[in-house]
Structure formats: C-alpha cells, structure tokens
Biopython code that builds the backbone (N, CA, C, O; Angstrom):
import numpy as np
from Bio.PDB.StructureBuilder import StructureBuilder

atoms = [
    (1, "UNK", "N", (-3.334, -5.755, 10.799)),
    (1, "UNK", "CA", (-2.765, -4.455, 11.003)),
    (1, "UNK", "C", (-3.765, -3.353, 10.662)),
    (1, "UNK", "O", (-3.896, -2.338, 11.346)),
    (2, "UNK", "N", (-4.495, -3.636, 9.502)),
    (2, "UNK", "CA", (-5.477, -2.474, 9.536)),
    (2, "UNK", "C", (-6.567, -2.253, 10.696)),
    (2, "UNK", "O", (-6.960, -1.194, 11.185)),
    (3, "UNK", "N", (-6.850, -3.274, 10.919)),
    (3, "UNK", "CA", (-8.169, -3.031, 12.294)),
    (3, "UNK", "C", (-7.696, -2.384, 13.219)),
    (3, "UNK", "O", (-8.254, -1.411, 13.726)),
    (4, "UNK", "N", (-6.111, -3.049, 13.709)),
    (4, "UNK", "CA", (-5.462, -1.615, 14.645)),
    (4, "UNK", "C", (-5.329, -0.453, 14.229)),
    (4, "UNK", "O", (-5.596, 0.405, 15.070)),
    (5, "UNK", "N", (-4.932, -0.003, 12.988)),
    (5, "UNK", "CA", (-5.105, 1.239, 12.452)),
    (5, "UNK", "C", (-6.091, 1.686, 12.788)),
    (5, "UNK", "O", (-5.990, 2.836, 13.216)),
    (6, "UNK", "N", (-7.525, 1.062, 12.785)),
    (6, "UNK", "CA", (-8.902, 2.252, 12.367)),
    (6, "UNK", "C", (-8.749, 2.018, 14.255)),
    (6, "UNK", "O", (-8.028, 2.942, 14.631)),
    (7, "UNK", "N", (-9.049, 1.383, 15.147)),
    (7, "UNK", "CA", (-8.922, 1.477, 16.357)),
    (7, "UNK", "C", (-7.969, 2.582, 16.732)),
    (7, "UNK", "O", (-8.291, 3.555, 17.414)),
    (8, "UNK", "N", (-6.837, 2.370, 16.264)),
    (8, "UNK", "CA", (-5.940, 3.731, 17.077)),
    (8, "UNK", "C", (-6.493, 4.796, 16.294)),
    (8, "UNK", "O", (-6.689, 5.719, 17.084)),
    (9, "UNK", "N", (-6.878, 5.168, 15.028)),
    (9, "UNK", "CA", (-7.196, 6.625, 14.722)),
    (9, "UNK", "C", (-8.614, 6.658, 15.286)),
    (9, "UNK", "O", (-8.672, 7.811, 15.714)),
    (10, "UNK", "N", (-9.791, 6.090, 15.543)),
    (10, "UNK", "CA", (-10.603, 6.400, 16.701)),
    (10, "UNK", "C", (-10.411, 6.767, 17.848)),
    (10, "UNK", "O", (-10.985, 7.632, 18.510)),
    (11, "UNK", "N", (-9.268, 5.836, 18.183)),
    (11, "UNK", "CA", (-8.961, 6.046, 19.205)),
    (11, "UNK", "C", (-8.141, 8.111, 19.841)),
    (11, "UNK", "O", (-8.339, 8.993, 20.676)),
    (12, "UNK", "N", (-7.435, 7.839, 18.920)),
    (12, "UNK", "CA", (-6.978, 9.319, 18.872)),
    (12, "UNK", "C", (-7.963, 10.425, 18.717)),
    (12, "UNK", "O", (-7.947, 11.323, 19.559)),
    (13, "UNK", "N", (-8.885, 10.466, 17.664)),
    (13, "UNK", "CA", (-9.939, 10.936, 17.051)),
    (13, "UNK", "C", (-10.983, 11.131, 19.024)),
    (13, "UNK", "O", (-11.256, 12.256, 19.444)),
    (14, "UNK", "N", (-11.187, 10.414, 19.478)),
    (14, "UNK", "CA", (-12.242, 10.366, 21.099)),
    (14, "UNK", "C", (-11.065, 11.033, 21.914)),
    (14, "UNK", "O", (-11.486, 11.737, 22.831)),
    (15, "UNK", "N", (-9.935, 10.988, 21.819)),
    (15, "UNK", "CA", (-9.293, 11.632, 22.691)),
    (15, "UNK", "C", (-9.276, 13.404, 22.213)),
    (15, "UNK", "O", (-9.463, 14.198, 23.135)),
    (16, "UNK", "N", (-9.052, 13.981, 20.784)),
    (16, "UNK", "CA", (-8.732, 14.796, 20.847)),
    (16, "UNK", "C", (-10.415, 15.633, 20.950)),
    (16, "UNK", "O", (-10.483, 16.826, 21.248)),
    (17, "UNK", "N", (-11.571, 14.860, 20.680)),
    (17, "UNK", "CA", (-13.023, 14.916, 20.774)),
    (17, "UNK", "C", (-12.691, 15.643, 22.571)),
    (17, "UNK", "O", (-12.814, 16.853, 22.758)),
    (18, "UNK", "N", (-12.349, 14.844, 23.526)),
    (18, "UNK", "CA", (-12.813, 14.885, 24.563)),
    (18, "UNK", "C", (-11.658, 16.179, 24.912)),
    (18, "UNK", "O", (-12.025, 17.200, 25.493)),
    (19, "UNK", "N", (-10.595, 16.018, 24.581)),
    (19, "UNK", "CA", (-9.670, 17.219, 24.741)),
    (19, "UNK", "C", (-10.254, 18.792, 24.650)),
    (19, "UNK", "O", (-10.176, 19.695, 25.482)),
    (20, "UNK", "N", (-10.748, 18.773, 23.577)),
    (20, "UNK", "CA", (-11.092, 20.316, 22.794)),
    (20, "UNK", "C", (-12.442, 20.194, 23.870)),
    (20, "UNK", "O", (-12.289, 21.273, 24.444)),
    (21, "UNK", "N", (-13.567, 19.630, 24.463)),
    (21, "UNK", "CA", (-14.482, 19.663, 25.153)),
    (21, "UNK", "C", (-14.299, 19.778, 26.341)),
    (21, "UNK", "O", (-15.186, 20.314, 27.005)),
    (22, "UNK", "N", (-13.026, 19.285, 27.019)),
    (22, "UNK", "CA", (-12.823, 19.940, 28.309)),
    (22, "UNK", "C", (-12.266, 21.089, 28.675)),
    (22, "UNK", "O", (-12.305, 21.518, 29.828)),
    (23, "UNK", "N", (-11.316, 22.068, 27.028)),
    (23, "UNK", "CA", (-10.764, 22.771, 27.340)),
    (23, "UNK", "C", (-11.939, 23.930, 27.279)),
    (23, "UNK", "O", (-11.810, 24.856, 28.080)),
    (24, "UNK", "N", (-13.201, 23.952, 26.292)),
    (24, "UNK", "CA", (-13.988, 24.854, 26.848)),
    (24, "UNK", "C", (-14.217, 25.420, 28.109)),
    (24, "UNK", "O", (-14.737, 26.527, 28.246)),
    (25, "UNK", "N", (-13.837, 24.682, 29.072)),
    (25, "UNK", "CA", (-14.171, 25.374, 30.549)),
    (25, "UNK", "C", (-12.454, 26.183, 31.132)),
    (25, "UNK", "O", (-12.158, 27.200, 31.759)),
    (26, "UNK", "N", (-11.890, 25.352, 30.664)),
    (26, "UNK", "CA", (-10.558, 26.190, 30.901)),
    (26, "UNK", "C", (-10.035, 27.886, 30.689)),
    (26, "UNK", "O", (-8.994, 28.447, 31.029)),
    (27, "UNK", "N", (-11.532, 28.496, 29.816)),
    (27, "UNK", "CA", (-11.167, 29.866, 29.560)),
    (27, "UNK", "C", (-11.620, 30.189, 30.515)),
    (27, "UNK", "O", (-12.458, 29.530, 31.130)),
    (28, "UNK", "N", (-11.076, 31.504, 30.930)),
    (28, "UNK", "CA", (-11.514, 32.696, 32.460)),
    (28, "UNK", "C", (-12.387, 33.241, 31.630)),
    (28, "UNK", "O", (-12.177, 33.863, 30.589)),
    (29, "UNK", "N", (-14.227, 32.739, 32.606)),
    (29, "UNK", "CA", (-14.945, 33.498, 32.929)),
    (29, "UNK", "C", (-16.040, 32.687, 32.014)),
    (29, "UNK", "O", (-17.125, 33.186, 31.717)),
    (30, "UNK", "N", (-15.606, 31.318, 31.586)),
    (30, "UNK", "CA", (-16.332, 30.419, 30.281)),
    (30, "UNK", "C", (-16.970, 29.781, 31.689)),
    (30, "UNK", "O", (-16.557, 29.869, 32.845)),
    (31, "UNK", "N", (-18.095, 29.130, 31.153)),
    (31, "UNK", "CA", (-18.800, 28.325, 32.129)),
    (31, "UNK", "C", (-18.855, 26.801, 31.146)),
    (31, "UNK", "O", (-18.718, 26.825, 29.923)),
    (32, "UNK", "N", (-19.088, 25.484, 31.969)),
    (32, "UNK", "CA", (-19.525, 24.469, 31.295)),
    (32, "UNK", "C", (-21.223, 24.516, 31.384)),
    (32, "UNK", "O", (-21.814, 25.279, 32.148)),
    (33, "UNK", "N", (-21.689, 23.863, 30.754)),
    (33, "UNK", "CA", (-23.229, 23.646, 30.808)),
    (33, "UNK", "C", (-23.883, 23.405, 31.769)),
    (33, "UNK", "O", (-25.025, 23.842, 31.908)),
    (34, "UNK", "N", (-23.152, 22.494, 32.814)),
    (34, "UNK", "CA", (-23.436, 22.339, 34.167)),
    (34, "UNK", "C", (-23.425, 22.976, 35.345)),
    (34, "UNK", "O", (-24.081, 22.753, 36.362)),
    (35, "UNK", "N", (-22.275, 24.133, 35.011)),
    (35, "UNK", "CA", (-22.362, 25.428, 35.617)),
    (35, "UNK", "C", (-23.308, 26.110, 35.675)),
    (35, "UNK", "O", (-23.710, 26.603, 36.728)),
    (36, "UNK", "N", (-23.928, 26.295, 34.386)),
    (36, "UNK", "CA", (-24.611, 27.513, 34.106)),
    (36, "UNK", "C", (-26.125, 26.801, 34.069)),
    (36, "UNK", "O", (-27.151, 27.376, 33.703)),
    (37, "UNK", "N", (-26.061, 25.880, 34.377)),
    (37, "UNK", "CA", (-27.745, 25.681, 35.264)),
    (37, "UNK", "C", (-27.235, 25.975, 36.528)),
    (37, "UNK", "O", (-28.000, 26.680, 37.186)),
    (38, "UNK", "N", (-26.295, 25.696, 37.031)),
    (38, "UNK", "CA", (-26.544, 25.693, 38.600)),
    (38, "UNK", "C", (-26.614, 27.120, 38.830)),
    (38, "UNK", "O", (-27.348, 27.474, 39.752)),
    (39, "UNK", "N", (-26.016, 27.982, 38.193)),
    (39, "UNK", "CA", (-25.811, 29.119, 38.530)),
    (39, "UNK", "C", (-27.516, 29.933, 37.872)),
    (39, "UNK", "O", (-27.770, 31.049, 38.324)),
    (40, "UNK", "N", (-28.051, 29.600, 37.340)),
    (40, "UNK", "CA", (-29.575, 29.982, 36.604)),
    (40, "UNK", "C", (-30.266, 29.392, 37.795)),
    (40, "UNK", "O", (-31.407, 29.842, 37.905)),
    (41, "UNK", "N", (-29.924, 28.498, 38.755)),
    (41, "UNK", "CA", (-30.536, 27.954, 39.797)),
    (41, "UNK", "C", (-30.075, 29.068, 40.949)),
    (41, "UNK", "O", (-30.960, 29.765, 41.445)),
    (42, "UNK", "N", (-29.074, 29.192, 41.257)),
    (42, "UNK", "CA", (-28.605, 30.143, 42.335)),
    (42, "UNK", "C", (-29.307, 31.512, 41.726)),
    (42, "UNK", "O", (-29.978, 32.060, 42.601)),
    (43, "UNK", "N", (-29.327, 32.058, 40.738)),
    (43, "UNK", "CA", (-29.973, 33.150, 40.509)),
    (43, "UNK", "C", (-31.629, 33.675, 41.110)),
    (43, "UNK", "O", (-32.179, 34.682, 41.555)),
    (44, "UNK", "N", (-31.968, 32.097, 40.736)),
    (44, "UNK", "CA", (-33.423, 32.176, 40.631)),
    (44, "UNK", "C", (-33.602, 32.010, 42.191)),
    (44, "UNK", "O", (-34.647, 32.506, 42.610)),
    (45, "UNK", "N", (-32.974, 31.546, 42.923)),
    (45, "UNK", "CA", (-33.199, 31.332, 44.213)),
    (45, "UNK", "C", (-33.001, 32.552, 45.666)),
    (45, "UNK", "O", (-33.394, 32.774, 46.812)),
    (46, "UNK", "N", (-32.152, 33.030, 44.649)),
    (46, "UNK", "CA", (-31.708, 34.449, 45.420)),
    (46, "UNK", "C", (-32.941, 35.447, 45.573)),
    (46, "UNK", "O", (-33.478, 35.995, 46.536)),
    (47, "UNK", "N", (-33.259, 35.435, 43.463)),
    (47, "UNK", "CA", (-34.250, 36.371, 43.315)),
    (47, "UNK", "C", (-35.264, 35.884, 44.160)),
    (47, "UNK", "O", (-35.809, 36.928, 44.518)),
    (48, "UNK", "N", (-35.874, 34.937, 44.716)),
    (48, "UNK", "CA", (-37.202, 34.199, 45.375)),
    (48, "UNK", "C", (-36.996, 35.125, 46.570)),
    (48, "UNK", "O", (-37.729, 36.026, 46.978)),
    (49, "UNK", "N", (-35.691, 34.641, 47.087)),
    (49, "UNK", "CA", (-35.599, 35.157, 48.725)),
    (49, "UNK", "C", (-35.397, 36.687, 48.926)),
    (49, "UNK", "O", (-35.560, 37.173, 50.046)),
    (50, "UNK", "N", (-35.098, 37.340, 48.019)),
    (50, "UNK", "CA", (-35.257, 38.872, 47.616)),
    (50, "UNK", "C", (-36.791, 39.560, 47.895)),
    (50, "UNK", "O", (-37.308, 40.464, 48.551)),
    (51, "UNK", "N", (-37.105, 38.615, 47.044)),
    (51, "UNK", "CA", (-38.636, 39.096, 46.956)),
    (51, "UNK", "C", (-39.643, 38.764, 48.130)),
    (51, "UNK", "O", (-40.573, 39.478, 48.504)),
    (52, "UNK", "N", (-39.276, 37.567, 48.623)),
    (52, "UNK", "CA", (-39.995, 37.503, 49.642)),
    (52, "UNK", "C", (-39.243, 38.103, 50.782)),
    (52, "UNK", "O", (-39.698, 37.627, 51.822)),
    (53, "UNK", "N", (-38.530, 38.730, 50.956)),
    (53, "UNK", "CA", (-37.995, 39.817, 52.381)),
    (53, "UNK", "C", (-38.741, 40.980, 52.151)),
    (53, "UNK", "O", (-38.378, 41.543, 51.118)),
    (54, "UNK", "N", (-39.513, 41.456, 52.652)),
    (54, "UNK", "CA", (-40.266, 42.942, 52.736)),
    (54, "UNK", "C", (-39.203, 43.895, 53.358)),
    (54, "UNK", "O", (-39.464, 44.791, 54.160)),
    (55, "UNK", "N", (-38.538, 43.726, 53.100)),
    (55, "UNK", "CA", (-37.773, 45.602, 53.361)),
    (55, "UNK", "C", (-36.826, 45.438, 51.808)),
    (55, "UNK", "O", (-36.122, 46.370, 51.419)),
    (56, "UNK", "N", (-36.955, 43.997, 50.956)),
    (56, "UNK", "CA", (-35.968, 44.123, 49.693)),
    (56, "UNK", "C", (-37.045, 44.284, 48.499)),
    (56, "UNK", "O", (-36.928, 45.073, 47.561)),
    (57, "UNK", "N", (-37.985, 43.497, 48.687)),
    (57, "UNK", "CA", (-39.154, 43.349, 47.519)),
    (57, "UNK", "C", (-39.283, 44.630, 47.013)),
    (57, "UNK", "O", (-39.189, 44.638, 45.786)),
    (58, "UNK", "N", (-39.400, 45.328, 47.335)),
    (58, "UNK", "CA", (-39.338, 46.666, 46.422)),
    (58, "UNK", "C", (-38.502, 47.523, 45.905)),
    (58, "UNK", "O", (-38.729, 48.461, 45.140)),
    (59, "UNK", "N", (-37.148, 47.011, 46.535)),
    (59, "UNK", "CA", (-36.033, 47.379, 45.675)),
    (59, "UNK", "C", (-35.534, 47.301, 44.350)),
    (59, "UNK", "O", (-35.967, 46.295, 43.788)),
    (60, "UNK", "N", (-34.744, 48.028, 43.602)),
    (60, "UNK", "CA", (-34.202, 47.767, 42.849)),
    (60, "UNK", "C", (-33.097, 46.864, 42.259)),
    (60, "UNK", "O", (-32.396, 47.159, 41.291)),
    (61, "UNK", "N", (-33.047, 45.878, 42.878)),
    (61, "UNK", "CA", (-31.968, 44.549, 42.840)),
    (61, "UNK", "C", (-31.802, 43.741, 41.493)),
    (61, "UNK", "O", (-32.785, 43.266, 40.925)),
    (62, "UNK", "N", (-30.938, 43.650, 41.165)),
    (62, "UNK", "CA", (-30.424, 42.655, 39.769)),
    (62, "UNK", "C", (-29.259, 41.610, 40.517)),
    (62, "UNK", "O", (-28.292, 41.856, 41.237)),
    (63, "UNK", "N", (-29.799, 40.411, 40.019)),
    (63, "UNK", "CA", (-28.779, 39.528, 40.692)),
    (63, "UNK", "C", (-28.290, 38.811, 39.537)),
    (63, "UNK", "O", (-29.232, 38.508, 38.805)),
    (64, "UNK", "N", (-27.155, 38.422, 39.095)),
    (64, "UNK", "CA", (-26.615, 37.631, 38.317)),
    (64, "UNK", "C", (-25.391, 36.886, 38.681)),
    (64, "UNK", "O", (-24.420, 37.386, 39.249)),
    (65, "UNK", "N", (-25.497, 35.766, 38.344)),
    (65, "UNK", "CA", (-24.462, 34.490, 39.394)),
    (65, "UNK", "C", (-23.068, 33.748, 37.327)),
    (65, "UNK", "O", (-23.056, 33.592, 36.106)),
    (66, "UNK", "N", (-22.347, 33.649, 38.549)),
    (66, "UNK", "CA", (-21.257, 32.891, 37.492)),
    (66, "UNK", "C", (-19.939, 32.156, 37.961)),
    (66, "UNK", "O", (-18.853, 32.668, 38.234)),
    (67, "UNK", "N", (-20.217, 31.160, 37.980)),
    (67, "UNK", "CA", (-19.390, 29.671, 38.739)),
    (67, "UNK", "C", (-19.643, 30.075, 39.986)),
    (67, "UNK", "O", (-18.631, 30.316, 40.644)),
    (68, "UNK", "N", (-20.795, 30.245, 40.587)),
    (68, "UNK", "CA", (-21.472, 29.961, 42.263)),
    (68, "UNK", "C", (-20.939, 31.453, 42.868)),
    (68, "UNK", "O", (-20.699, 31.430, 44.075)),
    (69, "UNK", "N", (-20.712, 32.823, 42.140)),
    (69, "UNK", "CA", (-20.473, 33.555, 42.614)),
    (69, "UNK", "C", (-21.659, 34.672, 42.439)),
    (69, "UNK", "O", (-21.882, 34.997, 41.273)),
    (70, "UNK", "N", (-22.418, 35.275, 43.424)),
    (70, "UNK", "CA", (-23.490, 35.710, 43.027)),
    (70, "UNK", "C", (-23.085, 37.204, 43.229)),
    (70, "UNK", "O", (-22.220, 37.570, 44.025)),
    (71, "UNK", "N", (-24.006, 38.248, 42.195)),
    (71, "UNK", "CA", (-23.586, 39.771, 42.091)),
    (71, "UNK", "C", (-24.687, 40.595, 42.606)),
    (71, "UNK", "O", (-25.846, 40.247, 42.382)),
    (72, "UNK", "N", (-24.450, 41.562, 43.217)),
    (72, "UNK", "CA", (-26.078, 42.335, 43.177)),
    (72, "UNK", "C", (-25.677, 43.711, 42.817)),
    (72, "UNK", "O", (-24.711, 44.419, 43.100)),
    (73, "UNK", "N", (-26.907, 43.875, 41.984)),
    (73, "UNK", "CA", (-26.499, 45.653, 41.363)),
    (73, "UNK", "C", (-27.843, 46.149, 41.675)),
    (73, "UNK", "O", (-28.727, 45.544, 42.283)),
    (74, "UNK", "N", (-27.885, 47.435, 41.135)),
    (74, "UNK", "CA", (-29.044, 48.284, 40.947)),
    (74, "UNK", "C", (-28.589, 49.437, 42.378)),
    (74, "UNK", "O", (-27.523, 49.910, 42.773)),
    (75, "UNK", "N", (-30.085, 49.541, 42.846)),
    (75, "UNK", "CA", (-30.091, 50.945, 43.669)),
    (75, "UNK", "C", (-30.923, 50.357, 44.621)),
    (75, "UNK", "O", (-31.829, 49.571, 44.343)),
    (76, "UNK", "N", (-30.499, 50.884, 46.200)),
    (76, "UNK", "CA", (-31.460, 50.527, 46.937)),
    (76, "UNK", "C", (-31.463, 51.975, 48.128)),
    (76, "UNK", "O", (-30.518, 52.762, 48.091)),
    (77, "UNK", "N", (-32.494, 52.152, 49.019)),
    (77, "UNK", "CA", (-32.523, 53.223, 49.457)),
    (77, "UNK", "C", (-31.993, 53.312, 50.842)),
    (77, "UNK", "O", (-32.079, 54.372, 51.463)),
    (78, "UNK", "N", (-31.244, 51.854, 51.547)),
    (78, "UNK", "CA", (-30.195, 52.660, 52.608)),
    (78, "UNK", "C", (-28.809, 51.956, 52.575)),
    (78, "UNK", "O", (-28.328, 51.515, 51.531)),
    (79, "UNK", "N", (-28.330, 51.897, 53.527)),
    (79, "UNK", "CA", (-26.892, 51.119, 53.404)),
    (79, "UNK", "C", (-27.416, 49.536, 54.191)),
    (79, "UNK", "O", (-27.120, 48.380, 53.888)),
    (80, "UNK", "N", (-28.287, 50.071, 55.283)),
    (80, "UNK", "CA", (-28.932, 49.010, 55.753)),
    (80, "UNK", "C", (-29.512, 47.863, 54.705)),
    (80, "UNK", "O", (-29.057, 46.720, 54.652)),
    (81, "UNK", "N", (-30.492, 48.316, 53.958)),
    (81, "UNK", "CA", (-30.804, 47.321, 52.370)),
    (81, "UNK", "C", (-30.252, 46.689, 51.759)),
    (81, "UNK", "O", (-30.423, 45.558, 51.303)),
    (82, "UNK", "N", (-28.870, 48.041, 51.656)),
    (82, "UNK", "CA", (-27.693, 47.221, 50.922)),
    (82, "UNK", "C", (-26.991, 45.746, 52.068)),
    (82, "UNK", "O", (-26.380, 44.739, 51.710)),
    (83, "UNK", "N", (-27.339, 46.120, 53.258)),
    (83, "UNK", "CA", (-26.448, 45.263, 54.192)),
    (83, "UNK", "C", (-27.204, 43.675, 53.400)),
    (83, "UNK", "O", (-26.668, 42.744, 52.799)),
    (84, "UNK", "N", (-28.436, 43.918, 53.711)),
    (84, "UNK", "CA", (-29.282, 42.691, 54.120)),
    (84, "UNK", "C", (-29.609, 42.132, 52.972)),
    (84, "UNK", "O", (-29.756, 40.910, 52.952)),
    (85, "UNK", "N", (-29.842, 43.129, 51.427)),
    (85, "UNK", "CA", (-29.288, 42.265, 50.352)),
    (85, "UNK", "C", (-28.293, 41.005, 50.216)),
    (85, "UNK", "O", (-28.398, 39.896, 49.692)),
    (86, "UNK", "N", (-27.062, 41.826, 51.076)),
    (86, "UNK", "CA", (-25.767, 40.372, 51.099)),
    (86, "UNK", "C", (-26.518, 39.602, 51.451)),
    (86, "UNK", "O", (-27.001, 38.756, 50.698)),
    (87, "UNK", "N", (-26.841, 39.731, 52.880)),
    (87, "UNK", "CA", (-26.955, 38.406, 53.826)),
    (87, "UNK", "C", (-28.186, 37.592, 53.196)),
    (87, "UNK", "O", (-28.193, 36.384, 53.436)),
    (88, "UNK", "N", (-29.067, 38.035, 52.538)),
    (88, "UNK", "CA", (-29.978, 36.959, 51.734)),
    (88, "UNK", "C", (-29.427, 36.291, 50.671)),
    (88, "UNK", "O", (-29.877, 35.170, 50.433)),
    (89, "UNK", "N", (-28.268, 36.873, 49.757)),
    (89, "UNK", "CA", (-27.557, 36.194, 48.991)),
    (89, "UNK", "C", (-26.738, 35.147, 49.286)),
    (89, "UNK", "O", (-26.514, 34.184, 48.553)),
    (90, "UNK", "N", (-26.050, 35.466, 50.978)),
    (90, "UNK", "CA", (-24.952, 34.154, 51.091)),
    (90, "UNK", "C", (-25.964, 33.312, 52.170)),
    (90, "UNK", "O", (-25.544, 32.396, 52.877)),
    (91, "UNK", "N", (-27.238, 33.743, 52.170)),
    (91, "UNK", "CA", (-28.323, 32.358, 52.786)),
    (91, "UNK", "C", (-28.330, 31.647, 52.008)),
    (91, "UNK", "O", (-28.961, 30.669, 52.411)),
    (92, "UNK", "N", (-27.883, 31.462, 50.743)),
    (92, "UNK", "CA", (-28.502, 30.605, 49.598)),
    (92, "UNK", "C", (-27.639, 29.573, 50.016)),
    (92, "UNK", "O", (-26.547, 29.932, 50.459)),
    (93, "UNK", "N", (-27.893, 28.362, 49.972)),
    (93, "UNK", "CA", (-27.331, 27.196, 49.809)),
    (93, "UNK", "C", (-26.408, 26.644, 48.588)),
    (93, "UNK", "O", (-26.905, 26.209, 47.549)),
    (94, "UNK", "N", (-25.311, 26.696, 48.778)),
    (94, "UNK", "CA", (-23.943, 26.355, 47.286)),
    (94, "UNK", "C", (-23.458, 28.032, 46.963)),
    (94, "UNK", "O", (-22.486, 28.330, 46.267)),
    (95, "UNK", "N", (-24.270, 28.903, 47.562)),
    (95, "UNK", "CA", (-23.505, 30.773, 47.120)),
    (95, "UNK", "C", (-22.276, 30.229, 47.769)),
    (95, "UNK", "O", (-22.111, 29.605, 48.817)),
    (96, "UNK", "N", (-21.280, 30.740, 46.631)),
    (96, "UNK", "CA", (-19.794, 30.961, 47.679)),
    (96, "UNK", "C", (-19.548, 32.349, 47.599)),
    (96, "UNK", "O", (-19.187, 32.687, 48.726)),
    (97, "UNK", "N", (-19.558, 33.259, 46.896)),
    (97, "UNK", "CA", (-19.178, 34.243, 47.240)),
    (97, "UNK", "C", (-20.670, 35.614, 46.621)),
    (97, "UNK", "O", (-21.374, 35.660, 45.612)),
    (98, "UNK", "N", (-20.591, 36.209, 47.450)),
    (98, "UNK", "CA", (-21.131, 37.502, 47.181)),
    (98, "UNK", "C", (-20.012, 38.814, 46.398)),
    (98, "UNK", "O", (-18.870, 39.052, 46.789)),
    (99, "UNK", "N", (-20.849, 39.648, 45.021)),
    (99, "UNK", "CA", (-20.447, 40.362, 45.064)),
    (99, "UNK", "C", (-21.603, 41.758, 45.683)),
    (99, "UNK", "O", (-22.640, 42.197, 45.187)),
    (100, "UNK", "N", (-21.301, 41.913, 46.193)),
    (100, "UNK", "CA", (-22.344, 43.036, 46.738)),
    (100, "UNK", "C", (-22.081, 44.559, 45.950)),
    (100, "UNK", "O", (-21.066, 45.204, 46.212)),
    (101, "UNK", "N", (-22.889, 44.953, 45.170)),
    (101, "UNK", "CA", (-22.538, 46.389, 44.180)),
    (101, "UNK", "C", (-23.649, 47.084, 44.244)),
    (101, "UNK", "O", (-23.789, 48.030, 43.469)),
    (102, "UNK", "N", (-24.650, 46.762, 45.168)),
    (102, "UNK", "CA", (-25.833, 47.896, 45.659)),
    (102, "UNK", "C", (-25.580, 49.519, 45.596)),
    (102, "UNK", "O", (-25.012, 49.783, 46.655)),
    (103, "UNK", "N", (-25.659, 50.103, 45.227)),
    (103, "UNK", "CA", (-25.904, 51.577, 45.352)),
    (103, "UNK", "C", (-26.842, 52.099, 45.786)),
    (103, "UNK", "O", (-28.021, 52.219, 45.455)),
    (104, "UNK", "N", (-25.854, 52.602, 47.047)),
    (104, "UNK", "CA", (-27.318, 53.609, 48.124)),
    (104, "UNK", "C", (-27.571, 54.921, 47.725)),
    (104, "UNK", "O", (-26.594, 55.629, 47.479)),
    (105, "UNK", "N", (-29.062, 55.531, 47.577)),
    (105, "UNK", "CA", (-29.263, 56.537, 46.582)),
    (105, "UNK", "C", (-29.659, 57.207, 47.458)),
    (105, "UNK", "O", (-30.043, 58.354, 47.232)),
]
sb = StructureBuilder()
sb.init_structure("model")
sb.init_model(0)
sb.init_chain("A")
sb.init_seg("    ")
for serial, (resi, resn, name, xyz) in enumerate(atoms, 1):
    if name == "N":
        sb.init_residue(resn, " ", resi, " ")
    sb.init_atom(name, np.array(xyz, "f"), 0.0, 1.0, " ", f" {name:<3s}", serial, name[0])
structure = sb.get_structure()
C-alpha cells in the first residue's frame, strides 16, 4: 500500500506540475516559449523584407509580432508606403494577421 501511495502522490504532484504549465498560455496576450520564438522569427523576417524594399528602407517602421500577429508603427511619408508596408508584412510566410498603424506625415 505504501508504494501506491508515493506513485499516486507523484502521480498527482506531474499532473498538477503539467496543469499550472499549460495554464501559462491560457492568459490573454501571455505567449508560450514557442510562440515567442516564432514570433522573434516573424519579426525578424518582416524587418529583412522592409529593408530590402527601397521605397520602405528608409522609413520609419517598427514591427512587433505576438501569437503570429504582426504590428507596424512609426511614420512613413505617403499613404502609398503605408499601403506597401502591409503587403510586405502579410508576404511573410505563417503572418496571419497584420496590424497596420503607419502614420502618414
């Protein structure tokens, strides 16, 4: 009877382990660890294709991504810029959504 004892309170003990570790992702706006590379990956990939477009490379663009949703801020100098900002953001491969927050100055 004791060996089942220490088995079931391990046993309980890995469940409530794995409980409290999955509910970390359950908060709005929490990322898991695996998220937040992919999304440090979508960032970095955006910024690449930013920079290499010559009508964006010299803009003022900030991109920051969170659960595959990518943002763009700053200032850019037409509405056109602002257009084509998006469309390099949802080129990215795994972007699901754009927030587009460009400000035309």
């Amino acid at each position: 009877m004791n060996h089942r004892a220490a088995i079931l309170k391990r046993s309980i003990a890995a469940i409530a382990v794995a409980a409290a570790l999955s509910a970390c992702a359950a908060f709005s706006g929490r990322e898991t660890a695996g998220e937040y590379v992919d999304d440090a990956t979508f960032t970095a990939k955006v910024k690449a294709q930013i920079l290499n477009d010559p009508s964006l490379k010299s803009q003022q663009i900030s991109v920051e991504t969170m659960q595959d949703v990518v943002q763009l801020s700053g200032f850019v100098d037409s509405a056109q810029v602002k257009s084509r900002a998006g469309e390099v953001a949802r080129s990215v491969q795994g972007v699901h959504e754009v927030k587009n927050n460009l400000i035309v100055r």
